[in-house]
C-alpha positions, 0 to 999 in steps of 0.5 A: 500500500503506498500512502502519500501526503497531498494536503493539510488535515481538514482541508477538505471539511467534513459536513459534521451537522448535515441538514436535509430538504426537499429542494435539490440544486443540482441536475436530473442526473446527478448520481446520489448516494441514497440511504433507506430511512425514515424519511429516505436520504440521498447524498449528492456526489456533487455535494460530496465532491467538496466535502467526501464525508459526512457524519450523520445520524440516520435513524438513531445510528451514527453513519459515515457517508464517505465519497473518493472521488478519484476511486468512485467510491461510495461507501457508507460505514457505522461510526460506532467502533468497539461501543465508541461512536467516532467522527471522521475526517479527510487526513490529507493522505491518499492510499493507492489514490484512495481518501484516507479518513482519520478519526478525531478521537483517536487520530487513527487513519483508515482507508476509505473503500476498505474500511480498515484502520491502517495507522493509528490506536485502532490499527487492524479495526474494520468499519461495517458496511451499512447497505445503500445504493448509487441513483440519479436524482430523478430516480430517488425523487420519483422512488421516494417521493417522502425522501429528502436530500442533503442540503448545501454546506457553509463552510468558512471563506478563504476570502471572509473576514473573522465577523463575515458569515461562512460562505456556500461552496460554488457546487455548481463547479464540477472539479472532476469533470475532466478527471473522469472524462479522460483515459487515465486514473490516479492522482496525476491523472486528476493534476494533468499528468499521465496517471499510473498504469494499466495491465490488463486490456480486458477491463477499464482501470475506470470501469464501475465495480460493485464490490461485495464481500461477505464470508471471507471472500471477495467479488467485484462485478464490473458494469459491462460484465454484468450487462454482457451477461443480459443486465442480471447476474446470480451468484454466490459470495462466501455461502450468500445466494446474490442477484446484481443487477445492472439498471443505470448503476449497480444493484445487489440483493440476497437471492432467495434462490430465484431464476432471474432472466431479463425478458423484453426488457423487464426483470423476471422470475418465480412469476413476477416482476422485479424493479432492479433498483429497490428490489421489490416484485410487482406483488408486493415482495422485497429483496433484500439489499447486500451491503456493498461498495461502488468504486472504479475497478483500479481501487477494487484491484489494488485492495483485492487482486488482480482475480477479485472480479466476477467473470 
């Protein structure tokens, strides 16, 4: 694992008092990192570009919402370690090209799309997965017409004076913009530069993976493979019957032991009609949702090997 040091701590601010509304200042198509509660929650990407977690509590449990933009990351972590609830912050540091988050009771670093503490008192600590899936915003509106969406931050101006309100962050830039428009990936990538290198010609360093690890093992199914495969896959993952399917993003449910085919674009099996987006069935039945994680291939390689992918 190479770690390096590219900014000061908290240079990029955590959002610590989330606040949430009906009203979204982005587009159709922004993706959302949406969380099943009562009332739903979707945490934009282009709000988590400038901030990459959010301490939350979300039905009475303290969450993580984290977001690396450079691995496509999207994670979302319970903060209660060993009975302690932690708050998490952005450390400066990159691991593989990966955030690495640092909590401030103990100052210990973890590595975000792992959820391993990797330096620190908690070293050798794991984060668990809370589940939660990646749409558009047009889908969570329409999905979850009772949810709400977090709102922008305010966050101190390099240009205010110490008596001048915070002032909102210019989320209307898309600082990634040409990161993932362009061929390579990595930090360097990201500062113009020619980024790392790949070895494989049979999948992009960039493609979206759904990771899913369960019972001591490790599989990631990457997009393409999964649409390759007629939009639905069935599998199993350490003894866990699964069902990915592949919609606009990746989604994962347990399977409880259907055949599932893709017949005139529709999702079917034991006789219904399933959404792969919820996983609900046209009669009233739900899947269950796998905790998983989104990211870019290259970061499902570096923390799994080279034979972690489906396919």
């Amino acid at each position: 694992m190479h770690i390096r040091n590219v900014l000061e701590r908290d240079a990029i601010p955590s959002i610590d008092d989330p606040t949430f509304g009906d009203e979204y200042i982005g587009e159709g198509d922004d993706r959302v990192l949406a969380v099943e509660s009562a009332p739903p929650r979707a945490y934009p990407f282009r709000i988590l570009n400038f901030h990459e977690i959010v301490n939350d509590t979300v039905d009475g449990e303290p969450l993580a919402i984290t977001w690396c933009p450079l691995c496509a990351s999207a994670v979302v972590y319970e903060r209660t370690v060993d009975g302690r609830v932690l708050t998490f912050g952005v450390s400066g540091n990159l691991a593989d090209d990966d955030l690495v988050m640092y909590d401030r009771e103990t100052a210990s670093e973890w590595k975000q799309s792992l959820g391993e503490c990797i330096t620190g008192p908690l070293e050798g600590s794991e984060l668990t997965i809370r589940t939660a899936s990646v749409i558009t915003w047009t889908q969570f509106a329409a999905t979850y017409p009772d949810g709400v969406v977090l709102q922008p931050a305010h966050v101190p101006s390099e240009a205010a004076s110490d008596t001048d309100e915070p002032a909102p962050v210019e989320y209307t830039d898309d600082p990634y913009r040409e990161y993932f428009e362009g061929e390579g990936f990595g930090l360097d990538a990201h500062r113009a530069g020619d980024g790392r290198t790949w070895d494989r010609d049979n999948l992009g360093p960039k493609t979206v993976v759904l990771g899913i690890e369960h019972g001591g093992e490790a599989v990631g199914y990457p997009a393409p493979r999964v649409r390759d495969a007629g939009g639905v896959v069935t599998d199993e993952v350490g003894g866990t019957a699964v069902v990915v399917f592949a919609a606009e993003e990746l989604h994962a449910f347990e399977n409880p032991g259907y055949a599932f085919e893709r017949v005139d674009g529709a999702f079917r099996a034991d006789g219904t009609t399933w959404d792969p987006v919820t996983g609900e069935s046209t009669d009233g039945r739900q899947l269950d949702r796998v905790p998983a994680r989104r990211l870019f291939a290259f970061t499902w390689k570096d923390d799994h090997g080279p034979d972690a992918f489906y396919g």
